[in-house]
C-alpha positions as CSV (number, residue, x, y, z in Angstrom):
1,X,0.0,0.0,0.0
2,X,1.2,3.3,-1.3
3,X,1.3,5.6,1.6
4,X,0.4,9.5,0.4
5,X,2.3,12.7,1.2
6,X,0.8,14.9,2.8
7,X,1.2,18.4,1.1
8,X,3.1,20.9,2.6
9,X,2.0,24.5,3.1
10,X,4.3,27.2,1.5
11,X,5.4,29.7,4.1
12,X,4.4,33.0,3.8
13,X,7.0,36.0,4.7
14,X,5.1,38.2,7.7
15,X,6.2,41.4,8.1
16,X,4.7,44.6,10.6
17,X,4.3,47.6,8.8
18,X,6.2,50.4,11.3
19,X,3.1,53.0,10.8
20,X,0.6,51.1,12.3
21,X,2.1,47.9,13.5
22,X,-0.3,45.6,11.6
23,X,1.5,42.1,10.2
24,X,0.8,41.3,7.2
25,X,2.7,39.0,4.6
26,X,6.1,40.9,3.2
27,X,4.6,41.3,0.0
28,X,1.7,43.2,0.8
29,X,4.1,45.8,2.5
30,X,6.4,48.6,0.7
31,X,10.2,47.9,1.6
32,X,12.3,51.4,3.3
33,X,16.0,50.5,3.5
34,X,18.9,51.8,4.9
35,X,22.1,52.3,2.4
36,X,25.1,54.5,2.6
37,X,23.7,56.5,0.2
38,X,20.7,57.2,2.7
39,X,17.2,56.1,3.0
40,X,15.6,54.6,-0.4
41,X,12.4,52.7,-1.6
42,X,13.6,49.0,-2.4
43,X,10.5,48.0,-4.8
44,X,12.2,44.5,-5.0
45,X,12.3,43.7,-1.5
46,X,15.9,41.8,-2.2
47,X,18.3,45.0,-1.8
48,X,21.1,44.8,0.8
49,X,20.5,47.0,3.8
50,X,18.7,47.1,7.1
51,X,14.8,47.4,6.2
52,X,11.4,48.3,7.6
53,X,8.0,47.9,5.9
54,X,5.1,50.2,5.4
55,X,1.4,49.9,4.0
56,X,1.2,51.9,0.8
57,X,-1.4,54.4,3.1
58,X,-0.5,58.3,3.8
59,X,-1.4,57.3,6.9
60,X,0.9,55.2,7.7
61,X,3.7,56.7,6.2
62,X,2.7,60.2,7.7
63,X,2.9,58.4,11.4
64,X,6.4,56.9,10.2
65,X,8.1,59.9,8.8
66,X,7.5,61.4,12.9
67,X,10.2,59.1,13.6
68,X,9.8,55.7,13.9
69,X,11.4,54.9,10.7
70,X,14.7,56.6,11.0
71,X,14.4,54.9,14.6
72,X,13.2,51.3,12.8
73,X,16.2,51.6,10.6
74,X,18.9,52.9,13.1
75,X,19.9,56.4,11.2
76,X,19.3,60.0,11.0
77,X,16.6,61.2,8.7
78,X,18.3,63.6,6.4
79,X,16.2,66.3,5.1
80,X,17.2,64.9,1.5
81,X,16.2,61.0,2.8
82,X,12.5,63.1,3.9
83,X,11.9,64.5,0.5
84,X,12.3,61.6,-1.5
85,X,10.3,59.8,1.0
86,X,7.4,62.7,0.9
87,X,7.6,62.3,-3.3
88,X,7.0,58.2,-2.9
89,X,4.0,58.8,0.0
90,X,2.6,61.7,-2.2
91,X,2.7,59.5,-5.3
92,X,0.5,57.0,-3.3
93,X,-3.6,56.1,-3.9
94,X,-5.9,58.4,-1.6
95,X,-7.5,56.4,0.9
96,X,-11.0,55.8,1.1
97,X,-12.9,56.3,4.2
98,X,-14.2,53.2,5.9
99,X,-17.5,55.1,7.3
């Protein structure tokens, strides 16, 4: 008798975005890293550097930007790291109200 295999379930990557500190899986979260060159959007979620993950809400990224990040990722915010961060969370979809 031919015993079966049972299947085995893929893991799924869980991450907790730093704005609201929900978990959800890693690629339902926006990557931040940390580089020598400063703070930068890592839209492949493979580049080298320390990282921390945010929703694609303003909200979120509004709370962040106060200071958790810079904290999150062990650095300074530079006024140059803020603006290119403000261009990514301004390029982001409005939220809808939930009531």
């Amino acid at each position: 008798m031919v015993k079966k295999q049972k299947r085995r379930e893929k893991h799924i990557a869980q991450r907790t975005c730093v704005g609201c500190q929900q978990v959800l899986s890693k690629r339902n979260l926006m990557r931040i890293i940390r580089t020598p060159e400063g703070i930068r959007y890592d839209p492949t979620g493979k580049a080298d550097g320390r990282g921390a993950y945010l929703h694609n809400k303003k909200t979120c990224w509004e709370h962040a930007l106060k200071g958790i990040l810079a904290k999150t990722l062990r650095t300074e915010m530079k006024e140059e790291d803020r603006s290119h961060l403000l261009q990514i969370m301004d390029s982001l979809p409005k939220e809808e109200n939930s009531g």
